[in-house]
C-alpha positions in Angstrom: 46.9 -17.2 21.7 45.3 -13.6 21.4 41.7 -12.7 21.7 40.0 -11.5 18.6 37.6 -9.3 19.2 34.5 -9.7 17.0 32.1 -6.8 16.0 28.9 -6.6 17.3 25.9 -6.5 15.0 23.0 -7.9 14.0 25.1 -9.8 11.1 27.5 -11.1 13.4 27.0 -14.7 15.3 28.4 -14.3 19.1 31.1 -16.4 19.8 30.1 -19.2 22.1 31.9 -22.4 23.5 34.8 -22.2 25.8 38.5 -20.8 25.0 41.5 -23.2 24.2 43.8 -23.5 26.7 46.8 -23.5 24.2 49.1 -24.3 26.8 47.8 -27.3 28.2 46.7 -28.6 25.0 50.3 -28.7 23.7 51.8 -30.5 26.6 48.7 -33.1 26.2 49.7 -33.6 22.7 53.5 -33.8 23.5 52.4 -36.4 26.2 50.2 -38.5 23.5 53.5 -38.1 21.0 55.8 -38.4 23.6 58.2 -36.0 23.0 59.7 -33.2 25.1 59.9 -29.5 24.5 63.2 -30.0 22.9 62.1 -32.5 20.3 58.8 -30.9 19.2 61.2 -28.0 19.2 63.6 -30.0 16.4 60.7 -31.4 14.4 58.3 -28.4 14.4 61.2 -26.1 13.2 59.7 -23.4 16.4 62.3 -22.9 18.9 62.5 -24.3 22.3 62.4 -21.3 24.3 59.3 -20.0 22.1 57.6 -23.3 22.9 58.4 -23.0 26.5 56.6 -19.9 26.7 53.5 -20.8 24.6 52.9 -23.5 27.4 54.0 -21.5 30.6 51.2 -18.8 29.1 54.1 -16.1 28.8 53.5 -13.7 25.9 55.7 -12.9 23.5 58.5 -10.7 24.2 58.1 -9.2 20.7 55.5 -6.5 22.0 54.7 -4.2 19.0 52.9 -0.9 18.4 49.1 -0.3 16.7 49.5 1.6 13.5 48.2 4.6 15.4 50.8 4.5 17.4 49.4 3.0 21.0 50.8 0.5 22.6 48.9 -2.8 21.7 48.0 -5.6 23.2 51.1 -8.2 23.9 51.3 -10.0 20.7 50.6 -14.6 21.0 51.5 -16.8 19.0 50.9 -16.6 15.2 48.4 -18.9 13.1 51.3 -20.7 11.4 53.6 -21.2 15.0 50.9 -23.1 16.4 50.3 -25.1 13.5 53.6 -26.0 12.7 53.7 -27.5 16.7 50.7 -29.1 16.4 51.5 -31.0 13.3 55.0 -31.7 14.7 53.1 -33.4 17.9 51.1 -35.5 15.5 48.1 -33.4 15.6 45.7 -31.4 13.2 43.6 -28.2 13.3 40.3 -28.3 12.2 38.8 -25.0 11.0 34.6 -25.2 10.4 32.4 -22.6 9.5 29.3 -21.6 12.1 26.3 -23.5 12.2 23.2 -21.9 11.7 21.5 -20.3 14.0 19.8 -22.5 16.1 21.8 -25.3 15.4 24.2 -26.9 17.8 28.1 -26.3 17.4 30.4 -29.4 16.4 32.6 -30.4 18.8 36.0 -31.4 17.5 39.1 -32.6 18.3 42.3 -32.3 17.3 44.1 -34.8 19.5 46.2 -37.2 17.8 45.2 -41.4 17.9 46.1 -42.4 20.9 48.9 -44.6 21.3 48.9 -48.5 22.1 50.6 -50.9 23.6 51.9 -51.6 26.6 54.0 -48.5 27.8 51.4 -46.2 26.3 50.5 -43.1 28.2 47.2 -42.7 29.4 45.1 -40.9 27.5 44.5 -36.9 27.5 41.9 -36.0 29.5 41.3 -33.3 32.7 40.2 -30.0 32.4 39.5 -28.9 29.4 39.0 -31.6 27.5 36.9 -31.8 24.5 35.6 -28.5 23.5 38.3 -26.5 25.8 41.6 -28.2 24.6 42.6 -31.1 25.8 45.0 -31.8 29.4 47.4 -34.2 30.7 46.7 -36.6 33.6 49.1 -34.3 35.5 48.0 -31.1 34.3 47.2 -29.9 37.7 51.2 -30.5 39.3 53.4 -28.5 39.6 57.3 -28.6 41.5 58.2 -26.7 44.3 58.6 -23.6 42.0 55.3 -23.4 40.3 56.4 -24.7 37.3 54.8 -27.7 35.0 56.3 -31.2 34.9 57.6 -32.2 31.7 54.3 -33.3 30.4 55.8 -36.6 28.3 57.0 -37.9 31.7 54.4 -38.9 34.4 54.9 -36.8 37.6 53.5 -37.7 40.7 52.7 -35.9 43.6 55.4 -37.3 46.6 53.2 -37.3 50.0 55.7 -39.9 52.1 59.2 -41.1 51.6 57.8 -44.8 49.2 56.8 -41.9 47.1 59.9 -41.1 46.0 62.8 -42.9 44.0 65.4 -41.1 46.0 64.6 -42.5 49.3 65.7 -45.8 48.8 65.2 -46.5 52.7 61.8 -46.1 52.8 60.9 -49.8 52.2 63.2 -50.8 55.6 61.5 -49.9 58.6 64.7 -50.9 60.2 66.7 -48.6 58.0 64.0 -45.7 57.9 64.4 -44.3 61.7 67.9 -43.4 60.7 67.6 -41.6 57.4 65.6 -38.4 56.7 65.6 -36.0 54.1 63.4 -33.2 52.7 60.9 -34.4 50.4 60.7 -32.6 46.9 57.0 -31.5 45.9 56.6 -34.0 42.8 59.0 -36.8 41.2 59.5 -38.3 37.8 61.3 -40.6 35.9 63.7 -38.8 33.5 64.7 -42.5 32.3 61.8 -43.6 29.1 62.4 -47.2 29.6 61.8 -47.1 33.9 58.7 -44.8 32.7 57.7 -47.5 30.3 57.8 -50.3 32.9 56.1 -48.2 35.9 53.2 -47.8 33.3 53.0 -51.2 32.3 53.5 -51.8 36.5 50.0 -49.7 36.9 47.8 -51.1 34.1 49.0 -54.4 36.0 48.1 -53.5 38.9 45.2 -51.8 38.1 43.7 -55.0 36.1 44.4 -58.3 37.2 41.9 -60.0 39.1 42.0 -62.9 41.4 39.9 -66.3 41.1 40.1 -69.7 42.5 41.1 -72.4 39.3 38.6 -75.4 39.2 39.9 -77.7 36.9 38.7 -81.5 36.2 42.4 -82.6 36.6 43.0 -81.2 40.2 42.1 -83.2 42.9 39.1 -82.1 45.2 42.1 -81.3 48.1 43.9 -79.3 46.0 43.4 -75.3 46.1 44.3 -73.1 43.5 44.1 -69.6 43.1 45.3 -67.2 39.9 46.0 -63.9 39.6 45.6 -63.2 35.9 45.2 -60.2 33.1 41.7 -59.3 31.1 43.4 -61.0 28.7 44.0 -64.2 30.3 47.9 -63.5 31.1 49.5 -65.1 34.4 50.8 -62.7 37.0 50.7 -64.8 39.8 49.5 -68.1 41.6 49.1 -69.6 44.9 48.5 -73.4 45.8 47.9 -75.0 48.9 46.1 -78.9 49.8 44.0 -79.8 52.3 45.6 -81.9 55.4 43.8 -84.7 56.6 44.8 -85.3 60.9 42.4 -88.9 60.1 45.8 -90.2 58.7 47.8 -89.1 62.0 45.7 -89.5 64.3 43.8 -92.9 62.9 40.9 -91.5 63.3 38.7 -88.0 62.0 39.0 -85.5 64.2 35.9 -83.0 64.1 36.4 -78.6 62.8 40.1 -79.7 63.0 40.5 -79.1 58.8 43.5 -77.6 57.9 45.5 -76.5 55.0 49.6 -76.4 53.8 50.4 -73.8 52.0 52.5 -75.4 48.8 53.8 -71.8 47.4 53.2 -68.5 46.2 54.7 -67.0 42.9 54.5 -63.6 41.1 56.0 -62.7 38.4 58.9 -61.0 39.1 58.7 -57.8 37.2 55.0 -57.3 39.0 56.2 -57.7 42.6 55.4 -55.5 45.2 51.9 -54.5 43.7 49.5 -56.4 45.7 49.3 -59.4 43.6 50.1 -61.7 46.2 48.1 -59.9 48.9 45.8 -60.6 47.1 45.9 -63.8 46.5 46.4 -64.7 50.1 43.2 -62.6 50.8 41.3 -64.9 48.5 42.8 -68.0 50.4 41.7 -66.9 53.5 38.1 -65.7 52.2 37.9 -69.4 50.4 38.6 -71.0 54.0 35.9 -69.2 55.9 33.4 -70.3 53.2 34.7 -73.8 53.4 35.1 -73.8 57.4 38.5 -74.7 57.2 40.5 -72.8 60.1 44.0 -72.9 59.7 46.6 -73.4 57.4 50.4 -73.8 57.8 53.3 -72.6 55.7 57.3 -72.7 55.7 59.1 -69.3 54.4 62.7 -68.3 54.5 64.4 -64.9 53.9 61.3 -62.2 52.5 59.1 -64.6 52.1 58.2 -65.3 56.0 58.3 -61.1 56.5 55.3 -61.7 53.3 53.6 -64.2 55.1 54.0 -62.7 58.6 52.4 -59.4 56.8 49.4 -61.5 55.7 48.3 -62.7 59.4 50.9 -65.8 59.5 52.7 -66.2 62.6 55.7 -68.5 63.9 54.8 -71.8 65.6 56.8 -72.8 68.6 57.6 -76.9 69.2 56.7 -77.2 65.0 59.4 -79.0 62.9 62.1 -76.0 62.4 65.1 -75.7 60.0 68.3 -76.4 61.1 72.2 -76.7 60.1 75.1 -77.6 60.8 78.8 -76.0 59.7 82.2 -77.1 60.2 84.1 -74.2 62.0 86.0 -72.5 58.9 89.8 -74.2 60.6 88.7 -77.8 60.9 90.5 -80.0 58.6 89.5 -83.4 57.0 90.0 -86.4 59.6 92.8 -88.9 58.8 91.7 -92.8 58.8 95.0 -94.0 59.3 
């Protein structure tokens, strides 16, 4: 958007406040809306490529000549171009007189509401925000070319390979030696639905909280621990009871309380966010409060590389697993 230069007088009011950053206010507004360059582009009736520019800061490439004859300045967006976008992104413009002199200016904002719900985005803020436009969470990235992220997407900067979807082998250490490949600057989901459920992934993660259950109906050996939403939701639980060596041994057998772990379950669409971590970190900070001092668990498959994560570690001469298969060419055995 252009500059207008105001005169200078004794009638005229100095502009004061900071400038809109026209750019990044449309991409935070295309974020809130969620929709891309291309479909602001259909609804607003403004093409694409004119959009593209308006954000990138580009001028128009329509540069035209003062009535005198002199080049002018490069020519922004008109009045009606802008407003046309920022109605199409669910927006309004808001056009108030000066205050008096003296008085302080009204701030205003011409975000949309924000949306709800569980794969909403978050909301607009950064630099810029209100009284200088408004800015995406990811305003600040940009890819190995210098160029924005789509701003309805959620971009992230990529630091190590877990960062990014296209190293699937970075969650096998065993696999990980073996594969290596050069990272890209930032990554984002081009897929709404996998950018939905990341989102709803993060507000998970970001909010549950852990607390041991008390509940009249448990008995007193019985531990419990949830993981669980501000809204009361279940994410995850751990139990465990307390063993008693009195009924092995006959007799009580002094600082030798112990516990078994029962289980450990997350919901499976929250997995691999802490959750059960978590929860284990709570068992553990429960037992030192309580003076219990160990506590025993069986796994099999992931679940012993979980519990061998959280401080658990294999007990030799302990009751172990074990099978027996019939090699694959032995037949039945006749009675008769």
């Amino acid at each position: 958007m252009t500059d207008v230069e105001r005169p200078t007088g004794p009638a005229t009011r100095p502009a004061t406040g900071a400038a809109i950053k026209l750019g990044a206010t449309l991409r935070a507004l295309r974020r809130a809306a969620d929709l891309s360059q291309r479909e602001l582009a259909a609804r607003s009736g403004v093409p694409q490529a004119t959009l593209a520019r308006i954000e990138s800061g580009n001028p128009s490439p329509s540069v035209g000549r003062s009535a005198g004859g002199s080049s002018g300045r490069s020519a922004g967006p008109s009045f009606r171009t802008i407003e046309r976008l920022v109605i199409g992104a669910g927006g309004q413009i808001i056009v108030v007189p000066p205050p008096p002199d003296g008085a302080p200016e009204p701030v205003t904002s011409g975000a949309p509401e924000p949306a709800t719900g569980p794969g909403a985005p978050e909301p607009a803020t950064g630099p810029g925000a209100p009284g200088g436009g408004l800015a995406a969470p990811q305003e600040e990235l940009r890819d190995a070319a210098g160029r924005h992220c789509p701003a309805h997407l959620d971009a992230r900067e990529v630091r190590e390979p877990k960062d990014w979807p296209g190293a699937w082998w970075a969650h096998w250490p065993s696999l990980s030696a073996g594969y290596w490949t050069a990272l890209p600057a930032v990554t984002y989901r081009l897929d709404r639905e996998l950018r939905d459920r990341d989102r709803i992934r993060e507000r998970v993660r970001q909010g549950f909280r852990v607390r041991r259950h008390l509940a009249p109906e448990l008995p007193t050996t019985s531990w419990r621990f949830v993981a669980e939403l501000p809204d009361g939701e279940l994410v995850g639980e751990l139990r465990a009871h307390e063993r008693s060596d009195e009924l092995l041994f006959g007799h009580p057998v002094p600082e030798q309380d112990q516990l078994v772990l029962d289980g450990i379950l997350v919901v499976p669409a929250y997995r691999r966010l802490g959750i059960g971590r978590r929860l284990v970190n709570a068992l553990t900070a429960e037992m030192a409060r309580c003076g219990v001092r160990s506590a025993h668990g069986f796994a099999e498959g992931g679940s012993t590389r979980f519990l061998w994560v959280c401080g658990f570690r294999v007990e030799s001469m302990r009751a172990a697993e074990m099978r027996l298969d019939l090699p694959v060419n032995a037949g039945l055995m006749r009675r008769w």
